[in-house]
C-alpha positions in Angstrom: 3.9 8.0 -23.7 0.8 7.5 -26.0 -0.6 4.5 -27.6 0.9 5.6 -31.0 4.4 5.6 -29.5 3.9 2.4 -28.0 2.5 0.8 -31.5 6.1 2.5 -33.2 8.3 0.6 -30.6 6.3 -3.0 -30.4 3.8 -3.1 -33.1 3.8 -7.2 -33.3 3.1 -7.9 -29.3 0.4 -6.4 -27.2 2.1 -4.2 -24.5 1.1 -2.2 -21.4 3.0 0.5 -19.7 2.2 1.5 -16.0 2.5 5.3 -14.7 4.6 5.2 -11.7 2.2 5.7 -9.4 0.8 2.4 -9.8 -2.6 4.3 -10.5 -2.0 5.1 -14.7 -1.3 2.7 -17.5 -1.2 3.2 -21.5 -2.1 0.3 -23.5 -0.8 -0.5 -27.7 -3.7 -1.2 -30.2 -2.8 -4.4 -30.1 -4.2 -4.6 -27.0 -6.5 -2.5 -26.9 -8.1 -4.4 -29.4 -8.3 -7.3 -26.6 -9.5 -5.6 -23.9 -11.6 -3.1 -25.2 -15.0 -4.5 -24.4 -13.4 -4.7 -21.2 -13.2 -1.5 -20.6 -14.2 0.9 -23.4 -17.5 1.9 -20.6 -15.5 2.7 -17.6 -14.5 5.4 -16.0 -10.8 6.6 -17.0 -11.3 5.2 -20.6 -9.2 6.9 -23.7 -8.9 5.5 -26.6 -7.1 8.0 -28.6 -4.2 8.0 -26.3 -4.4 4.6 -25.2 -4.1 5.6 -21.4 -6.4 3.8 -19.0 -6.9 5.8 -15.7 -9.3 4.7 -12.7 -11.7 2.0 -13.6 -10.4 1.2 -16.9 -7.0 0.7 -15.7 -8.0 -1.2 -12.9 -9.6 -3.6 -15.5 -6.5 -3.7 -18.1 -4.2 -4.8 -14.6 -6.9 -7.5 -14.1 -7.0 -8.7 -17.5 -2.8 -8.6 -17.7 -2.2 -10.1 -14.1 -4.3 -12.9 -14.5 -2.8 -14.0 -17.6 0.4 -15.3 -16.1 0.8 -19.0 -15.3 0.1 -20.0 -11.8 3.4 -21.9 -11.9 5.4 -18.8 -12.2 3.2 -16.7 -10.4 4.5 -18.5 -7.1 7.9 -18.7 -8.0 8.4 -15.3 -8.5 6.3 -15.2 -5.0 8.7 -17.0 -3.3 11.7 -14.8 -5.6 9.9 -11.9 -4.1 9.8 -13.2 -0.7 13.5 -13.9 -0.3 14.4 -9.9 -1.8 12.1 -8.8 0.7 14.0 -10.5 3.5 17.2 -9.6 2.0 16.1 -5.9 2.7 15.7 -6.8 6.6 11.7 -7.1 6.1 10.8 -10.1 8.1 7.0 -9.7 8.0 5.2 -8.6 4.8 2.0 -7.2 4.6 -0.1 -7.7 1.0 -2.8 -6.3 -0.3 -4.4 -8.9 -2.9 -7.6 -9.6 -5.8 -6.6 -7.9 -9.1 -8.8 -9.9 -10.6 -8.2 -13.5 -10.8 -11.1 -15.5 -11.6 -13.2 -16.8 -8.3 -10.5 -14.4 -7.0 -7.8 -17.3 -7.1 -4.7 -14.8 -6.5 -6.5 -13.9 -2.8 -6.3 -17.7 -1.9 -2.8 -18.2 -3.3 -1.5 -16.1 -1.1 -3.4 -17.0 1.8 -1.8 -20.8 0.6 1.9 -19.3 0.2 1.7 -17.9 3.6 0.7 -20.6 5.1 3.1 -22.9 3.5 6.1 -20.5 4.6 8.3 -22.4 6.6 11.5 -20.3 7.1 9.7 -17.8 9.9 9.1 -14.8 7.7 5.3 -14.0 8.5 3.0 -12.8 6.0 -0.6 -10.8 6.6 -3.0 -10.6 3.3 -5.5 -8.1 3.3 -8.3 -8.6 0.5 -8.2 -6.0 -1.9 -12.1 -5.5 -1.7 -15.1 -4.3 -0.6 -17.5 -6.9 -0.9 -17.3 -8.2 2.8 -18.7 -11.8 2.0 -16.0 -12.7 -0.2 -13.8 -12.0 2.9 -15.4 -13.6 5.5 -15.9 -16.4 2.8 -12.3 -17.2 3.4 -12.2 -16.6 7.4 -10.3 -13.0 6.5 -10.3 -10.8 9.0 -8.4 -7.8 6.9 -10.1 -5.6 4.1 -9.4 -3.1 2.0 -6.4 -2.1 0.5 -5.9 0.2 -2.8 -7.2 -1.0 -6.3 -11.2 -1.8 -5.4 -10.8 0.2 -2.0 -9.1 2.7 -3.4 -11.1 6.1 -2.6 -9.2 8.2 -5.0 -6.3 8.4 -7.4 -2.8 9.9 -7.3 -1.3 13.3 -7.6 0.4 12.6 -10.9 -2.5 11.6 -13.4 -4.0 14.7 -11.1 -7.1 12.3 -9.9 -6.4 12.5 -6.3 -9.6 13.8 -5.0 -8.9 17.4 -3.7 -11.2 19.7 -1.1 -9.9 22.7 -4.0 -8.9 22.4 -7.0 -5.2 22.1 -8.6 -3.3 24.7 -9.2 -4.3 26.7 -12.4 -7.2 24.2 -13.1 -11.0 23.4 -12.2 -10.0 20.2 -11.6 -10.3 18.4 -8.0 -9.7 15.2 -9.2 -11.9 12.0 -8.4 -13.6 10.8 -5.8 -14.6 6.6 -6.7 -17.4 6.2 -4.4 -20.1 8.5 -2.8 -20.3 8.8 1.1 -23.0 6.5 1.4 -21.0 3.9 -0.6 -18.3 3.9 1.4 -20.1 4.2 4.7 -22.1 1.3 3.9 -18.8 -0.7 3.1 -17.0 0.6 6.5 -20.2 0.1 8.3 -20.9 -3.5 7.3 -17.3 -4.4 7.5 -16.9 -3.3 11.1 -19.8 -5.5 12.4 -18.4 -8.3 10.9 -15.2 -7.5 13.4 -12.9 -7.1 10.3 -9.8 -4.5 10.2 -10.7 -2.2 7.3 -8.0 -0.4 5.2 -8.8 2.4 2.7 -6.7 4.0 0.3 -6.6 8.1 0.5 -4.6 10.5 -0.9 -6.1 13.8 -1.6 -7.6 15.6 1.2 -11.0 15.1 0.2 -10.3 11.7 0.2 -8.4 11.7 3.1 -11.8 13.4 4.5 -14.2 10.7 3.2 -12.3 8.0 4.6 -12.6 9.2 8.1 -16.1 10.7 7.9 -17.0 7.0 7.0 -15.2 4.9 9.5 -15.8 7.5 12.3 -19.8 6.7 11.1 -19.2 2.9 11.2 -17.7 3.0 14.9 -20.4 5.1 16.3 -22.5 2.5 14.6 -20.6 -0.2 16.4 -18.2 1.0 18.9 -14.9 -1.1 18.8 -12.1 -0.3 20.8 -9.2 -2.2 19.7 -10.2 -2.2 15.5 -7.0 -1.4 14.2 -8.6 0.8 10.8 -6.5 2.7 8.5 -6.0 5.3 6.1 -3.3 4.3 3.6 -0.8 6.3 2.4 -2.9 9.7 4.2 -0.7 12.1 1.9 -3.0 15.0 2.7 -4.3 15.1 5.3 -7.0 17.7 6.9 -6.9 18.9 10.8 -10.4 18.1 11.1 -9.5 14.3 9.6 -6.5 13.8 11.8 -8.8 14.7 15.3 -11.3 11.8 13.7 -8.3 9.8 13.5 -7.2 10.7 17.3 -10.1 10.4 18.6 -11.0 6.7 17.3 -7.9 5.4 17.2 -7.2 5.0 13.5 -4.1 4.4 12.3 -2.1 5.6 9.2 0.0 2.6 7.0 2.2 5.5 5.5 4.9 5.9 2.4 7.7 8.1 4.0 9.7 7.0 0.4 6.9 9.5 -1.1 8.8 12.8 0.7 10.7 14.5 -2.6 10.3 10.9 -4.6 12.0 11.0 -7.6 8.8 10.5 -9.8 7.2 13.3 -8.1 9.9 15.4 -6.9 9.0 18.5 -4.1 8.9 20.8 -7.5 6.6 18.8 -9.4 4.5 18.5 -6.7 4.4 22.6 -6.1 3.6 23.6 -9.4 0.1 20.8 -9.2 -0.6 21.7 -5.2 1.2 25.3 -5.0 1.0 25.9 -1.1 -0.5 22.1 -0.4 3.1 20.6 -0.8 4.3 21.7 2.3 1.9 19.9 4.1 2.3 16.6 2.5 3.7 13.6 4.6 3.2 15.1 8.1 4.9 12.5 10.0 6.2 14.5 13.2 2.2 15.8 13.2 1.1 12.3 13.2 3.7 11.5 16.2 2.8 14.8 18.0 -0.9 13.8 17.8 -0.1 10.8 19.2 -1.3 8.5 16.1 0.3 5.5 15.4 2.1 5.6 11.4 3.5 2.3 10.1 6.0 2.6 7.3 5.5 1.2 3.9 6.3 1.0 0.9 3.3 0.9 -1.8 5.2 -1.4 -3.7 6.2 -1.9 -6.6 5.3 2.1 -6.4 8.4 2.5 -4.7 11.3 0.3 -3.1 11.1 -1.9 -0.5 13.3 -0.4 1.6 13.2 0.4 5.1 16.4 2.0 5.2 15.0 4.6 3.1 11.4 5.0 4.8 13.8 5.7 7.9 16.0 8.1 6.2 13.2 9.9 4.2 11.2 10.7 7.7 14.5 11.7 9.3 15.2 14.1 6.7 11.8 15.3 5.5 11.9 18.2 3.3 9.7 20.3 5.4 12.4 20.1 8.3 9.8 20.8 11.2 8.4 17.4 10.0 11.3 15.2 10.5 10.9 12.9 13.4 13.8 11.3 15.4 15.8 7.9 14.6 14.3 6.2 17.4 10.6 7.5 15.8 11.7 6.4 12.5 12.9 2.9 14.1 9.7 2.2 15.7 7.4 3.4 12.8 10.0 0.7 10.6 9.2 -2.1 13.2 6.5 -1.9 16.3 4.3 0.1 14.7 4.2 -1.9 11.3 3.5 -5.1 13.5 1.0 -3.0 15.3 -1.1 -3.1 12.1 -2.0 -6.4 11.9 -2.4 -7.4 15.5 1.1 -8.5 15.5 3.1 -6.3 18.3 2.6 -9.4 21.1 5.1 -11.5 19.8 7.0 -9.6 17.5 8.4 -6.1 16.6 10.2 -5.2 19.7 13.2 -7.7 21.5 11.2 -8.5 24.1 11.2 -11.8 26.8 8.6 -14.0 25.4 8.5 -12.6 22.0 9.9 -14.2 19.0 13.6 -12.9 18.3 12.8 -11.4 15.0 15.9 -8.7 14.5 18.1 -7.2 11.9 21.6 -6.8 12.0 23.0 -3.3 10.4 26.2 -2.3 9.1 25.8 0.6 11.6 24.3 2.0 14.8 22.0 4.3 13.7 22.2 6.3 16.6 25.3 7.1 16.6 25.7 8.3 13.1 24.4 11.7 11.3 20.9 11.5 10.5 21.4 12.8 6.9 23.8 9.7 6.3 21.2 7.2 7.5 20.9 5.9 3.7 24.3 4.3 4.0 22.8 1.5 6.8 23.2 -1.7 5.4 21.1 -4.8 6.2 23.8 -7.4 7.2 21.8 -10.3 8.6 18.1 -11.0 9.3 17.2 -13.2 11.6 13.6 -14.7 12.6 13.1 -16.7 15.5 16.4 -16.1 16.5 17.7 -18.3 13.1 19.4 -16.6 10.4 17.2 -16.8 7.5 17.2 -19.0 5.1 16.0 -18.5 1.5 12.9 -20.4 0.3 13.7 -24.2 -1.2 10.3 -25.9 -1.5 9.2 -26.4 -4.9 6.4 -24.1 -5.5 3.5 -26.5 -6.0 4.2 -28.4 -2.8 4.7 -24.8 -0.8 1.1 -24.4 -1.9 -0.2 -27.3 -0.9 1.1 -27.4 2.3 -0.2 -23.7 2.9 -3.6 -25.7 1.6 -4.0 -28.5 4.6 -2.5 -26.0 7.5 
């Protein structure tokens, strides 16, 4: 899709279309025209073909997200919220600041959260790397993708690579230098923060650890929960960093043979690389600790499918078991935030979060996990019930907690 094609289809409305990868957009002239000061200096810039990649597309998101009304904005929050929980997800863990001015989308969050009163449990992680803004708001999580994003995605071919892509000079992008993100990791980890980085090339995937393995010996921390997100690639000498200081890997199992970027695809930009995408049974052997996710709106919310995907990996050495997929899809996901003392595991004294299924998935094939169904979720032992409170009082009530 170019910006041409896009001016043919809607020549009268300015209109954005984002790559599937969350990473990519192309823009119309239309609004181009009102954004291009925005962004006409930044990395990822095209004009010609109206595609926006890096920097520049990180700006148009900004400049799009924050022109819907706050009103609707939380409604389709709380819309979101009760889909979520439809799917069996009982805790949800956001990565927010896309801009907003005085970063207002950061703080509604925080609000919504705290204004949930139906049990479901929320955890927002500030999509930055500016640690004063975080400990501004009493945060304790940073990082995420967007602004901690070290790299960009296979598709647009901006994933930062240790070699190049197949048939090409081309090893994508690396956003920050060493030191940058050093510094970042460094000064976040004194503050006692969690720090979460975006990787997905193995470059990336080597920057990320070099940097938080130099802020821990900078300030040793035994119980810091940081992670690599998404860790599509990653290298042997990154994964004994990660063993070694105990970070752990928020990971997309959706992302084995994904649609978008089908096993093929991937082959023809990685040639040899694609088998070693999505390791899971390596992390498990290693003894890391990998949480499912699900990138969204990247790809579905749907734990049914992380567990399926990692059960049926297409590199059949690296499926894991049902009762490794279950854990990654519950413990280990509470695990990341702090969480696992009083929920993800049935437990006495813990709060009787669970999910009913169609099914018991251990005593069905593994390759028809995908036909699980989420019957009932229930949070503190009460079935769930879909959010009512008027959006503006939800809000404030998250305000005075």
């Amino acid at each position: 899709m170019t910006r041409e094609q896009l001016d043919r289809v809607c020549p009268n409305k300015p209109v954005f279309m984002i790559k599937y990868d969350g990473h990519a957009c192309v823009v119309n002239t239309l609004l181009l025209n009102k954004i291009k000061d925005k962004v006409k200096n930044l990395r990822g810039y095209h004009e010609e073909s109206g595609e926006m990649n890096q920097d520049a597309f990180f700006a148009v998101s900004d400049y799009v997200t924050n022109s819907i009304p706050i009103l609707q904005l939380i409604k389709n929050m709380q819309k979101a919220a009760d889909d979520l929980a439809d799917r069996g997800i009982g805790m949800i863990h956001s990565v927010s600041g896309v801009g907003f001015t005085l970063d207002l989308d950061v703080d509604l969050e925080r609000w919504f959260a705290s204004g949930l009163e139906n049990g479901l449990q929320m955890r927002v992680y500030f999509q930055t790397m500016d640690v004063e803004k975080a400990k501004k708001r009493k945060l304790t999580c940073i990082g995420g993708c967007f602004e901690a994003a070290l790299d960009g995605c296979f598709g647009s071919q901006d994933a930062a690579m240790v070699e190049p892509y197949e048939n090409s000079d081309n090893k994508g992008v690396l956003y920050y230098s060493d030191q940058q993100v050093i510094d970042f990791c460094t000064k976040a980890n004194r503050a006692g923060m969690q720090i979460e980085i975006h990787a997905i090339g193995d470059a990336a995937f080597d920057q990320a650890t070099r940097a938080l393995k130099a802020a821990l010996d900078d300030t040793p921390r035994k119980d810091h929960r940081h992670a690599i997100i998404h860790a599509c690639l990653p290298t042997q000498e990154g994964l004994q960093i990660c063993q070694e200081y105990g970070i752990i890997l928020p990971i997309q199992t959706a992302f084995i043979n994904w649609p978008q970027e089908p096993d093929s695809y991937l082959e023809e930009l990685l040639g040899e690389r694609a088998s070693r995408l999505n390791p899971v049974r390596t992390f498990t052997e290693m003894g890391l600790i990998p949480s499912a996710g699900s990138d969204g709106p990247c790809t579905d919310p749907d734990p049914i499918m992380w567990m399926y995907k990692a059960c049926n990996h297409s590199v059949a050495s690296q499926s894991i078991t049902v009762q490794e997929a279950l854990r990654m899809c519950t413990y280990n996901g509470y695990y990341a935030s702090f969480d696992e003392k009083e929920r993800g595991s049935l437990e006495v004294g813990k709060y009787a979060d669970m999910v009913i299924l169609s099914q018991d998935p251990y005593s069905m094939p593994k390759e028809e996990l995908y036909k699980l169904q989420v019957e009932q979720l229930l949070l503190q032992g009460r079935p769930y019930q879909k959010i009512s409170t008027h959006p503006v009082l939800q809000i404030l009530k998250g305000m005075l907690c």
